[in-house]
C-alpha positions as CSV (number, residue, x, y, z in Angstrom):
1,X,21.8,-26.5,7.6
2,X,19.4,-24.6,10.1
3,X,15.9,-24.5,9.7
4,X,15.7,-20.9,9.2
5,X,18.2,-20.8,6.1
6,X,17.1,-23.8,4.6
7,X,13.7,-21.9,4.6
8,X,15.1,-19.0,3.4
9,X,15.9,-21.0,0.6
10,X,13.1,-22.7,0.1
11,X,11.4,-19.1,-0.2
12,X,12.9,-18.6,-3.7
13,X,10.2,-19.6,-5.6
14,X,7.8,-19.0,-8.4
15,X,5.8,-16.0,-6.6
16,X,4.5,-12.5,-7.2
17,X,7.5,-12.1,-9.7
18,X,6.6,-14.4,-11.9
19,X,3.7,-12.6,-12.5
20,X,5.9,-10.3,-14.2
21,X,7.2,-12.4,-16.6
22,X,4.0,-11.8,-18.7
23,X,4.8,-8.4,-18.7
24,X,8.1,-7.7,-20.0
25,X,7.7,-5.0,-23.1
26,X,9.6,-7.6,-25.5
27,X,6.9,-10.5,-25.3
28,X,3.4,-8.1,-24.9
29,X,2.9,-6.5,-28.4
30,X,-0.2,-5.1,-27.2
31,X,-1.4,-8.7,-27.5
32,X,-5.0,-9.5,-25.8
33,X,-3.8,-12.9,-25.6
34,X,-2.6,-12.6,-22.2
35,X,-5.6,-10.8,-20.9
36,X,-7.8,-12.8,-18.7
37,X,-11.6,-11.6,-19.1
38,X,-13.4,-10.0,-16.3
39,X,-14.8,-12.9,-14.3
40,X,-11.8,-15.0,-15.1
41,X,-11.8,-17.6,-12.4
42,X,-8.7,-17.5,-10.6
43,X,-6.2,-20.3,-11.4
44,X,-7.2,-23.4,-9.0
45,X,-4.3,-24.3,-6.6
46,X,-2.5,-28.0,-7.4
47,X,-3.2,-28.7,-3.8
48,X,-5.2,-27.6,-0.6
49,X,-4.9,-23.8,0.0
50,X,-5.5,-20.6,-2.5
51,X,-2.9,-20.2,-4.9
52,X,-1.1,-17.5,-6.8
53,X,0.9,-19.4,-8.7
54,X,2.0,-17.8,-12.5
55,X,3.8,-19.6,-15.3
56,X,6.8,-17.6,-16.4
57,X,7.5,-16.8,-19.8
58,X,9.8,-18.7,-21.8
59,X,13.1,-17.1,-22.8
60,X,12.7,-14.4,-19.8
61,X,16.2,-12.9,-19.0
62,X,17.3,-13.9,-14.9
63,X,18.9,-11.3,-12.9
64,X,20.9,-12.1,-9.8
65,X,21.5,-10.3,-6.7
66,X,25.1,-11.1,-5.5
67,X,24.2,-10.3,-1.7
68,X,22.2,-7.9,0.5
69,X,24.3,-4.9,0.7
70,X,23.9,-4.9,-2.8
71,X,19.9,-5.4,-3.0
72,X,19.9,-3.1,-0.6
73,X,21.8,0.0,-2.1
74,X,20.0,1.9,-5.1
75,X,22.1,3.1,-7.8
76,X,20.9,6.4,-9.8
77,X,16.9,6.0,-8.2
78,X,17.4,2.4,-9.2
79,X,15.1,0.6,-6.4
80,X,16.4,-0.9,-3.8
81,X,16.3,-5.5,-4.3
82,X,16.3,-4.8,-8.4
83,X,19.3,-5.2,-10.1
84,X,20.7,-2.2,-12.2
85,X,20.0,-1.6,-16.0
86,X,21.0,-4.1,-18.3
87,X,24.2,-3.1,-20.8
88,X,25.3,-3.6,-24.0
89,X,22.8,-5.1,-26.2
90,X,19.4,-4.6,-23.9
91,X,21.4,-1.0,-22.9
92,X,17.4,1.0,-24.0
93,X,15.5,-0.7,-21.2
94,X,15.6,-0.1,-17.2
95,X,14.6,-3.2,-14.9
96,X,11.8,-2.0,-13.2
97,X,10.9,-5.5,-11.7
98,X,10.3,-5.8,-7.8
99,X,10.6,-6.3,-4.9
100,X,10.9,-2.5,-4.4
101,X,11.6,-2.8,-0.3
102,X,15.1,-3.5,0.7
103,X,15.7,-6.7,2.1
104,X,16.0,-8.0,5.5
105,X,19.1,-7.8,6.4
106,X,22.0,-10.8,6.9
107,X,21.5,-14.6,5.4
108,X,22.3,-15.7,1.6
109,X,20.5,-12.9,-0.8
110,X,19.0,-14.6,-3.9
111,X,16.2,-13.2,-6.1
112,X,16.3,-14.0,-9.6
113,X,13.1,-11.6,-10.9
114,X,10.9,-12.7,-12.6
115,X,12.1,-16.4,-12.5
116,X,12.3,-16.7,-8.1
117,X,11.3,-13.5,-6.9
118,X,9.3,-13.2,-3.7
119,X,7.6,-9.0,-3.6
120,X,4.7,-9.8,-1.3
121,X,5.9,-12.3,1.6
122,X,8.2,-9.9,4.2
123,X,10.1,-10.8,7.4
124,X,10.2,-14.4,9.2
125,X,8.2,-17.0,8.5
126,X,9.7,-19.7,10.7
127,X,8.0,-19.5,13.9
128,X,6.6,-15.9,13.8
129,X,5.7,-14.1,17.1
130,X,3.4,-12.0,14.8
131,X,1.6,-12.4,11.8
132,X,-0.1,-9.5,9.7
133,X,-2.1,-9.7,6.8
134,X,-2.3,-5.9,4.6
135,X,-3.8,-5.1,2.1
136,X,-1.6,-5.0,-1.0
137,X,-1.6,-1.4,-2.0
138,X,0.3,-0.7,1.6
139,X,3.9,-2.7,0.2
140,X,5.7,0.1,0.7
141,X,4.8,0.9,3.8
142,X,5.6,-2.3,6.0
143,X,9.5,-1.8,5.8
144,X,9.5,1.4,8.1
145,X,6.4,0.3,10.2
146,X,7.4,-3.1,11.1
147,X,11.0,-1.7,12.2
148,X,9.2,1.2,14.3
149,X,7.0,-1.1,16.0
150,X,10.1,-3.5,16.9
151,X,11.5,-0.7,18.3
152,X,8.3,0.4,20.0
153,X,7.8,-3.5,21.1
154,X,11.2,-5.2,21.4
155,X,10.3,-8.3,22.5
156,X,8.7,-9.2,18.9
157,X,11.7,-10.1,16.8
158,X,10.2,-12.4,14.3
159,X,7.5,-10.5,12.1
160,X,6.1,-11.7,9.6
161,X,3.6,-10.1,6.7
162,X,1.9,-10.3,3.6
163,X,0.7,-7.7,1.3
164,X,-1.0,-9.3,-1.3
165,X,-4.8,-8.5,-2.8
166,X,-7.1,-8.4,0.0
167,X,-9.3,-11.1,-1.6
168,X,-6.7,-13.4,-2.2
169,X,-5.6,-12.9,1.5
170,X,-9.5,-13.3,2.7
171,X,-9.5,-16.8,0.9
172,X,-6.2,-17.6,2.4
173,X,-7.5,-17.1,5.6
174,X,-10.7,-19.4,4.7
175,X,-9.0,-22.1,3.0
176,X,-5.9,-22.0,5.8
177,X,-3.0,-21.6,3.5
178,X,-1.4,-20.2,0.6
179,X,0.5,-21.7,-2.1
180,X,3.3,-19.9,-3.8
181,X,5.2,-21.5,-6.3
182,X,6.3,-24.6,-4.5
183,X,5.4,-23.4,-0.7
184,X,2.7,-23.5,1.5
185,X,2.2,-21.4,3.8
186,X,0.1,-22.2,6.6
187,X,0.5,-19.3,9.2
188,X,-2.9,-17.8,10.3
189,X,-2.8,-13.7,10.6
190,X,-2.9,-12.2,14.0
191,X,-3.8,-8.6,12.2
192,X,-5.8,-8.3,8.6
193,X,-5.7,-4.8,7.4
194,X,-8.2,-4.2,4.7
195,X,-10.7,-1.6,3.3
196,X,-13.7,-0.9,5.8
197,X,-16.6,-2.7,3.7
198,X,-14.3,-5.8,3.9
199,X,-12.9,-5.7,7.3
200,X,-17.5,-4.5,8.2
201,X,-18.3,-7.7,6.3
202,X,-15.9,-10.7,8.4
203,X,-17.1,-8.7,11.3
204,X,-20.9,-10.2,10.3
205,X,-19.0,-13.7,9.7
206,X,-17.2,-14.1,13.1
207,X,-14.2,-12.8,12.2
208,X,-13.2,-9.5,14.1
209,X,-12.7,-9.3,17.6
210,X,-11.6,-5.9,17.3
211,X,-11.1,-3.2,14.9
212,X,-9.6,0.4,14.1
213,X,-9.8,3.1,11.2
214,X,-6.1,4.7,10.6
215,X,-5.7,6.1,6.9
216,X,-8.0,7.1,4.1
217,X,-6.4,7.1,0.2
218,X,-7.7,8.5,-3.2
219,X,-7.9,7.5,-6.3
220,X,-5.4,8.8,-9.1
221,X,-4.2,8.2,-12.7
222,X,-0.9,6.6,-13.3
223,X,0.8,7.9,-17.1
224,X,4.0,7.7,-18.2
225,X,6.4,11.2,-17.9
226,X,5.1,13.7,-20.1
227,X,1.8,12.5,-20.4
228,X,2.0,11.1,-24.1
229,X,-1.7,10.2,-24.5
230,X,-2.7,13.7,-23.2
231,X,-5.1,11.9,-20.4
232,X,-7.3,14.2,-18.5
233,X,-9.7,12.3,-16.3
234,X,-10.8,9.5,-16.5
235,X,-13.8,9.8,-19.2
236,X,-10.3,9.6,-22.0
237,X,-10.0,6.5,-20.9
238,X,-12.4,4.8,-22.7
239,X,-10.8,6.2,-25.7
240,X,-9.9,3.4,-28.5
241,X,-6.3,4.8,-28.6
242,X,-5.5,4.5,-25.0
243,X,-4.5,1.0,-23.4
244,X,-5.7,0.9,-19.4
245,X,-4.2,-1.6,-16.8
246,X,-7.2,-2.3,-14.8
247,X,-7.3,-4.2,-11.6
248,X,-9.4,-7.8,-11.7
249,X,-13.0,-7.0,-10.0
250,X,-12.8,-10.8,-9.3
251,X,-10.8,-10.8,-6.6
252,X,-9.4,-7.2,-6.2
253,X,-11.9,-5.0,-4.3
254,X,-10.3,-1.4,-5.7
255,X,-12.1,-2.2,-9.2
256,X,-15.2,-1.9,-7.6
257,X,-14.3,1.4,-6.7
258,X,-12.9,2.7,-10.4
259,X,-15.9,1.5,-11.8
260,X,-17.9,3.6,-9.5
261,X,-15.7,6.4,-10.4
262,X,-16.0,5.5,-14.0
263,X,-20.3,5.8,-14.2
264,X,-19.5,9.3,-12.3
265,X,-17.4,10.6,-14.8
266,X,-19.4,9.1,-17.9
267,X,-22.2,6.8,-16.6
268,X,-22.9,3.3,-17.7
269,X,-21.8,3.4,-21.1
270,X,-17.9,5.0,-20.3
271,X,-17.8,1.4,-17.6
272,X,-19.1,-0.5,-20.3
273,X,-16.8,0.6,-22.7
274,X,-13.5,0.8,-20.5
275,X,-14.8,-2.8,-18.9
276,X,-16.5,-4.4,-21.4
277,X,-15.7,-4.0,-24.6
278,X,-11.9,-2.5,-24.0
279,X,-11.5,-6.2,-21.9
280,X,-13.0,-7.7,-25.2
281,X,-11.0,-6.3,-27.9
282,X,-7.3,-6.1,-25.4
283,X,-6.6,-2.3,-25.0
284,X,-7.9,-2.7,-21.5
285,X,-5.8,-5.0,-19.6
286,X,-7.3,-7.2,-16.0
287,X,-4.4,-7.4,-13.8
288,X,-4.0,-10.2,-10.8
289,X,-1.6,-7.6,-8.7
290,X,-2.3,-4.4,-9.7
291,X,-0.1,-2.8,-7.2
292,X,2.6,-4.4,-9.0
293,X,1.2,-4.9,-12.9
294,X,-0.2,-1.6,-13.1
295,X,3.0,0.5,-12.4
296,X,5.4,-1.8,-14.2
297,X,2.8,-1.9,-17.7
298,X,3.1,2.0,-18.0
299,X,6.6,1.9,-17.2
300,X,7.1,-0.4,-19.6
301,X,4.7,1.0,-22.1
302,X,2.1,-2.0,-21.9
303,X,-0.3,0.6,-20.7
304,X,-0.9,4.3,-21.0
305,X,-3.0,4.3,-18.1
306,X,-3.4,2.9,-15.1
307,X,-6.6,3.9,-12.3
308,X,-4.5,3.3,-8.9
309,X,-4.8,4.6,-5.5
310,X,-2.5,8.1,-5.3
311,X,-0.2,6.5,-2.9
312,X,0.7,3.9,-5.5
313,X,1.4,6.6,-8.0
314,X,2.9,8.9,-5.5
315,X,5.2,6.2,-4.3
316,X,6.4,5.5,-8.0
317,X,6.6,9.1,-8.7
318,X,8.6,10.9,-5.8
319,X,9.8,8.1,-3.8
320,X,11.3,5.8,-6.3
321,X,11.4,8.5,-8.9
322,X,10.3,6.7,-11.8
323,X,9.6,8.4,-15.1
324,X,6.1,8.6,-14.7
325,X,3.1,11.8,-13.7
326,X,-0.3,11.5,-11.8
327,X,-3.3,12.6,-13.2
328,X,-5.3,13.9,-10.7
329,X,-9.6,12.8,-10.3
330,X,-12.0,15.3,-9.4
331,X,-13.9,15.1,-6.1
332,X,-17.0,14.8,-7.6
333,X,-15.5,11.8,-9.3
334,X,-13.8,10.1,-7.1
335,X,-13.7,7.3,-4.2
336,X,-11.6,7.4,-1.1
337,X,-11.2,4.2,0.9
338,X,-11.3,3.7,4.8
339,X,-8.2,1.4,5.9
340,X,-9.2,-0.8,8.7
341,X,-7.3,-2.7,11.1
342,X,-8.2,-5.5,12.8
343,X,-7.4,-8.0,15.3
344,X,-8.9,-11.4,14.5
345,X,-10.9,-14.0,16.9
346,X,-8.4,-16.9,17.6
347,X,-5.4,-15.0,17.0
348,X,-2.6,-17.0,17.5
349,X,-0.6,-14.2,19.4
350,X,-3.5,-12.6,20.8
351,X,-1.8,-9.8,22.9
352,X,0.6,-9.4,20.2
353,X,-1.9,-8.3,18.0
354,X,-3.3,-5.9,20.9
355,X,0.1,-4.0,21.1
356,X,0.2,-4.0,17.3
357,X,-3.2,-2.5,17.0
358,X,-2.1,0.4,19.7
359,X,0.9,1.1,17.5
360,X,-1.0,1.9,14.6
361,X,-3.0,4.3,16.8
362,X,0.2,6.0,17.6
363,X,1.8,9.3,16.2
364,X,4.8,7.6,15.0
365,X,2.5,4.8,12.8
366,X,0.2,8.0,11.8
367,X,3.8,9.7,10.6
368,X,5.0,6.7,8.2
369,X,1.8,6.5,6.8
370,X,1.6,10.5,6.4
371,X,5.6,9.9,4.5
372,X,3.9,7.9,2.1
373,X,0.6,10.2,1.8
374,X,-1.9,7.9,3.1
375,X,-4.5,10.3,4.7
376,X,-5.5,10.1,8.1
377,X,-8.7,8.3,9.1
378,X,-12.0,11.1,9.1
379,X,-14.6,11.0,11.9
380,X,-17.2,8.9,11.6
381,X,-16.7,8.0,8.4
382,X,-16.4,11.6,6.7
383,X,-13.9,13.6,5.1
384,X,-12.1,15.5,7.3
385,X,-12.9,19.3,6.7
386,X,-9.9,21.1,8.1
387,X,-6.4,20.7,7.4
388,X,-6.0,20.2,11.2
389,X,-8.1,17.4,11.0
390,X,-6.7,15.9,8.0
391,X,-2.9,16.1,9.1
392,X,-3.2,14.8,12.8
393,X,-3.1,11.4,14.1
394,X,-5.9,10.1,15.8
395,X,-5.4,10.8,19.6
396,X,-7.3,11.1,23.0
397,X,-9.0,7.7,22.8
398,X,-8.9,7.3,19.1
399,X,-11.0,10.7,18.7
400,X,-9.7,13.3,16.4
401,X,-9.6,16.1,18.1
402,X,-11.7,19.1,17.1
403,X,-9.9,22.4,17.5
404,X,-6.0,23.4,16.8
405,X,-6.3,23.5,20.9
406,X,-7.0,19.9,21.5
407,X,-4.9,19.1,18.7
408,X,-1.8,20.8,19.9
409,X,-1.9,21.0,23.1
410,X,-2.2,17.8,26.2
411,X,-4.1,18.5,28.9
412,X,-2.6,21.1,31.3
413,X,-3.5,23.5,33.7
414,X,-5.5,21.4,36.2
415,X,-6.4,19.5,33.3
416,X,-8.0,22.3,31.4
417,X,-7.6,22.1,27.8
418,X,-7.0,26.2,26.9
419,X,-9.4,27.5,24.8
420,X,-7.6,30.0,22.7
421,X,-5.1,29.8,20.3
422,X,-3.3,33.2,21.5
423,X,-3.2,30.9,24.6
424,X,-1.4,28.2,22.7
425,X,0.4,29.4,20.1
426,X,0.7,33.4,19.8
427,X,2.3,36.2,22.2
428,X,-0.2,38.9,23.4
429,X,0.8,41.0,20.6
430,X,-1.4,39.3,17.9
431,X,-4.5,41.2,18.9
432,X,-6.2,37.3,19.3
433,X,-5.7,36.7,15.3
434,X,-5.4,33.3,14.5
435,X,-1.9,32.8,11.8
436,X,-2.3,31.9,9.2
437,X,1.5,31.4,8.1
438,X,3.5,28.3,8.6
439,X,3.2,28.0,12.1
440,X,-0.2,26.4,11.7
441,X,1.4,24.2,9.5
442,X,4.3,23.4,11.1
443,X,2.1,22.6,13.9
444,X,0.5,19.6,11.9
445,X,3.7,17.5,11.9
446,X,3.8,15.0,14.4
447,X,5.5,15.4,17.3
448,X,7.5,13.2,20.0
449,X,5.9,12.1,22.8
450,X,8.5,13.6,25.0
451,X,7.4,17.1,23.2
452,X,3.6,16.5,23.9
453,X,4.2,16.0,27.2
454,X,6.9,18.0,28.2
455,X,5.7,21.2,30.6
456,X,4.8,24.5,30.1
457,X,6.6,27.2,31.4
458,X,4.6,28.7,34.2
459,X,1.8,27.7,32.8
460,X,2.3,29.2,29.8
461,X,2.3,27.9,26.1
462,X,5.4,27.5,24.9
């Protein structure tokens, strides 16, 4: 047997699945029982390394995917690597259980969710010409980026990533390996992706050689379809009626964040109560994984709310299709986080990271993030102000440009930028008005680089 299946075998193990297993609808009951209290330490590892290792819950029923093309094809929004609905006696309740990427392709498929199921570990482990750490909350991005920078960068063939909480990653990193189930993992990250304060914070402790700003994301309120609980903001969530999936402040950095929002929209005493004595009494529920827990616990009716970042809920919503709404949070209440790449000291593929930090400066990284509505990154730290701000990439030396002329247009004539939009994107017949129709905004989606840079006509805009 080669090394690389007999790995792929060893891979099917007691992971981020079995997580799950505490929160199938039949076994919850609302019960507080299975809550761990804020400040919960997290579960010590059996050996060396951090662990994230989850007992599954007798009597659990095991699904098993017969082969890729299978995992791989979704049936009626069913998401691709679940299997379908179950029949017959269990016929009331979907499988909503991940991993929600399709699979790699070729090799023996087997997941068994939530017994062996593996949502967070992606690509090759064995021997890895790149290693990249994100931050949990971007899962469903990797699929498409890793295959647009292998086309980008063809030499890298073996990828591999993890998306699991960013402090459970930093303590992977500190500790030098992670235990899942059965497997350690000793592979140290070429890239760790990670919100700005963190990424600001190993820069102080020797970390960071390098680093890069490339998205921006919300916060939003995840309900099941049709809003049952009638949830408005976030102040009805400290209602005794309403049961909240909250992520762990212990080790996941977004609860820092809600809570923030949380003494906006009703001071110390609505964190208190949502925190505090929700935790105490089990309406409000401390997740490990919220990027996985949270979504599946209102889809399952565990929860009736769930604080997430918008592309969580906005992947659930109207890329998987799932029967659930968003709740929006105003402005004034809520917190929007940086997303920071970086390259590390001591990287073990050190101009493989390079090249994979100049890919996520690019238009075609910008784009995937944009498809799952992750922002762009602001200048200098602010919120960008304009829509053509907001919708472009970065570009010209990782500056956002300014005006709809530097946006739009590379530099031409002599190397003039033109300083008029008639110049750029109106006839002489406009009397120098600026449109405001859907040219503008067709002029925010990203384009080739064969487009940016192919000539003008005489000079002229095209």
């Amino acid at each position: 047997m080669s090394r690389r299946l007999a790995l792929s075998l060893a891979l099917t193990v007691v992971a981020c699945g079995s997580v799950f297993a505490t929160e199938r609808p039949s076994s919850m009951d609302g019960q507080a029982s299975q809550t761990p209290q804020q400040g919960a330490p997290i579960k010590p590892a059996p050996q060396e390394g951090v662990s994230t290792q989850q007992t599954p819950q007798e009597g659990a029923p095991i699904k098993l995917a017969q082969d890729a093309s299978e995992r791989s094809a979704s049936t009626d929004g069913q998401v691709p690597g679940t299997s379908a609905p179950q029949s017959a006696g269990a016929a009331a309740q979907p499988d909503y259980l991940p991993p929600w990427n399709p699979p790699p392709a070729g090799g023996v498929s087997f997941a068994v969710p939530p017994v062996d199921a593996i949502a967070d570990l992606h690509g090759d482990i064995v021997d890895p010409q790149l290693t990249v750490f994100f931050a949990g909350n971007q899962f469903m991005v990797v699929h498409d980026l890793l295959a647009a920078f292998r086309r980008a960068y063809p030499q890298y063939t073996r990828i591999y990533a993890e998306t699991l909480p960013p402090g459970i990653l930093a303590r992977q990193i500190e500790t030098g390996s992670l235990v899942m189930g059965n497997l350690k993992i000793e592979l140290k990250p070429d890239v760790f992706t990670a919100g700005k304060n963190e990424i600001e914070q190993r820069q102080q402790q020797g970390w960071i050689a390098e680093s890069y700003d490339y998205a921006r994301n919300p916060l939003a309120i995840l309900v099941a379809k049709g809003n049952p609980k009638h949830i408005r903001g976030l102040a009805d969530l400290g209602r005794a009626d309403v049961r909240v999936s909250m992520p762990n402040p212990q080790w996941e950095g977004v609860a820092k964040q809600i809570e923030a929002s949380y003494r906006k929209a009703g001071g110390e005493a609505l964190d208190q109560r949502i925190m505090q004595d929700k935790v105490h009494d089990g309406s409000t529920f401390l997740t490990q994984i919220h990027h996985r827990q949270s979504p599946l616990r209102v889809l399952d009716g565990s929860s009736d709310a769930a604080p997430v970042w918008a592309t969580e809920a906005y992947f659930q919503q109207a890329i998987l299709h799932r029967p659930v709404e968003t709740v929006a949070i105003p402005a004034a209440q809520n917190a929007v986080a940086t997303y920071t790449a970086a390259r590390m000291k001591g990287a073990p593929h050190a101009q493989a990271a390079r090249d994979f930090l100049a890919f996520m400066r690019s238009p075609q990284a910008q784009a995937i993030y944009r498809k799952y509505a992750f922002q762009a990154p602001s200048m200098d730290g602010q919120v960008p102000r304009t829509l053509d701000a907001l919708e472009r990439p970065p570009s010209m030396d990782g500056q956002v440009p300014r005006t709809l002329d530097a946006l739009e247009r590379p530099p031409s004539m002599d190397g003039q930028v033109p300083r008029t939009l008639d110049a750029l994107e109106r006839p002489p017949s406009m009397d120098g008005q600026v449109p405001r129709t859907s040219q503008v905004e067709a002029s925010t989606k990203p384009v080739s680089d064969a487009q940016e840079r192919s000539p003008s006509m005489d000079g002229s805009a095209p």
